[in-house]
Structures are given as structure tokens and as C-alpha cells.
C-alpha positions in Angstrom: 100.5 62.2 89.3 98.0 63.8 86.9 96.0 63.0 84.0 96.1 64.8 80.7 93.5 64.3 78.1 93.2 64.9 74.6 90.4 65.0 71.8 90.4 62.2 68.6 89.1 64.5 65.7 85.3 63.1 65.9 85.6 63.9 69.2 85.8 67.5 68.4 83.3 67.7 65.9 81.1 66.6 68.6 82.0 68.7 71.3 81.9 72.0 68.6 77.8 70.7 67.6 77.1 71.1 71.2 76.0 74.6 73.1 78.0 76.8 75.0 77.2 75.9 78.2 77.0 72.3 77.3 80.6 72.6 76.1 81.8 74.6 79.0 80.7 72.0 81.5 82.1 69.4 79.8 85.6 71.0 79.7 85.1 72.0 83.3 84.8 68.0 83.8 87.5 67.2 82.0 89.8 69.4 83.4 88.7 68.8 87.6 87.3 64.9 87.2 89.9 62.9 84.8 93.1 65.3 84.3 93.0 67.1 87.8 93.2 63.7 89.5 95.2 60.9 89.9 93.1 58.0 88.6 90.6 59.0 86.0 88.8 55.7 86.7 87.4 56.8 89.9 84.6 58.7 88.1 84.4 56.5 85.5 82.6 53.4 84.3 84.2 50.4 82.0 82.1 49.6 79.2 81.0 46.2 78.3 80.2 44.3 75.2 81.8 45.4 71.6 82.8 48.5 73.6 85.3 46.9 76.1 88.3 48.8 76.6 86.3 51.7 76.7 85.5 54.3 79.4 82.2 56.4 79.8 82.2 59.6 82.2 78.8 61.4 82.6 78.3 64.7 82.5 74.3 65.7 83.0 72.6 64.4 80.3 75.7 63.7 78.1 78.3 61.3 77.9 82.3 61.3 77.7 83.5 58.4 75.8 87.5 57.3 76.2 90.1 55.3 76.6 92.3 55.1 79.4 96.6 55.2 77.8 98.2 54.4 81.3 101.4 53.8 79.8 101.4 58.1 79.0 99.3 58.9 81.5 96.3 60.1 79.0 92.4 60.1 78.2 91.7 59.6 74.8 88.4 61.5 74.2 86.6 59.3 70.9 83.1 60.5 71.7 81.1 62.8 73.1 77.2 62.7 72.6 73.7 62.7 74.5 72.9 59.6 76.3 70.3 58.6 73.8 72.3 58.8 71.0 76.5 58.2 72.3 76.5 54.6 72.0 75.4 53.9 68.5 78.0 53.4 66.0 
């Protein structure tokens, strides 16, 4: 069983602010570490505190925010961001 994921709209404005090369790896991620596997919470980490629910992949210096829709099998991408700024609301 595999893993699709799919982008919530600030998610893509994020991803479009980034570079190239930022973007590309981040895709690359995407597509081998949560939607080329079958349990996307083996890279991942479960967020605590007013983010519970929540999922956090790292790429480099930036970070994949999601949620995890087991019942179809998809990654909701909310956030993407550098590390110093991704968690602030």
C-alpha cells in the first residue's frame, strides 16, 4: 500500500516562495519518504502541544508540515517553511 500526498493552498504558496533546488528536494522527499512508502510515519515526528494531530517531516533546513488521512490513505501538506520560522502561526 502506498501513500499519496496533496498540497492545502498555503501550502503551495510556500513551496512556490522557495528556490529551485529547495523545491526540487522537497518534492523528491515527498515523492520517495511519505508517498513511495507504506507508512509515512516512519520518517516522521508527531507534534505536540496546540499542534497535535500534526506531522513534521524534515528536509535540510526546512520543514514539511501535515496531517496524516489514514482513512484515504493521504498526506495533507498545510505548511512548508524554514525551521526558524514553520511553527509560528
Amino acid at each position: 500500500m502506498t501513500w499519496a500526498y496533496r498540497f492545502e493552498e498555503e501550502a503551495l504558496r510556500d513551496i512556490r516562495r522557495l528556490d529551485f533546488e529547495a523545491q526540487k528536494r522537497i518534492i523528491r522527499y515527498l515523492d520517495t519518504r511519505v508517498a513511495g512508502r507504506d507508512d509515512p510515519r516512519r520518517f516522521g515526528k508527531p507534534l505536540r502541544g496546540d499542534k497535535f494531530g500534526f506531522w513534521r517531516w524534515r528536509v535540510g533546513d526546512y520543514r514539511i508540515i501535515g496531517q496524516i488521512d489514514g482513512d484515504q490513505i493521504v498526506v495533507i501538506v498545510v505548511r512548508i517553511a524554514h525551521r526558524s520560522t514553520v511553527y509560528e502561526d
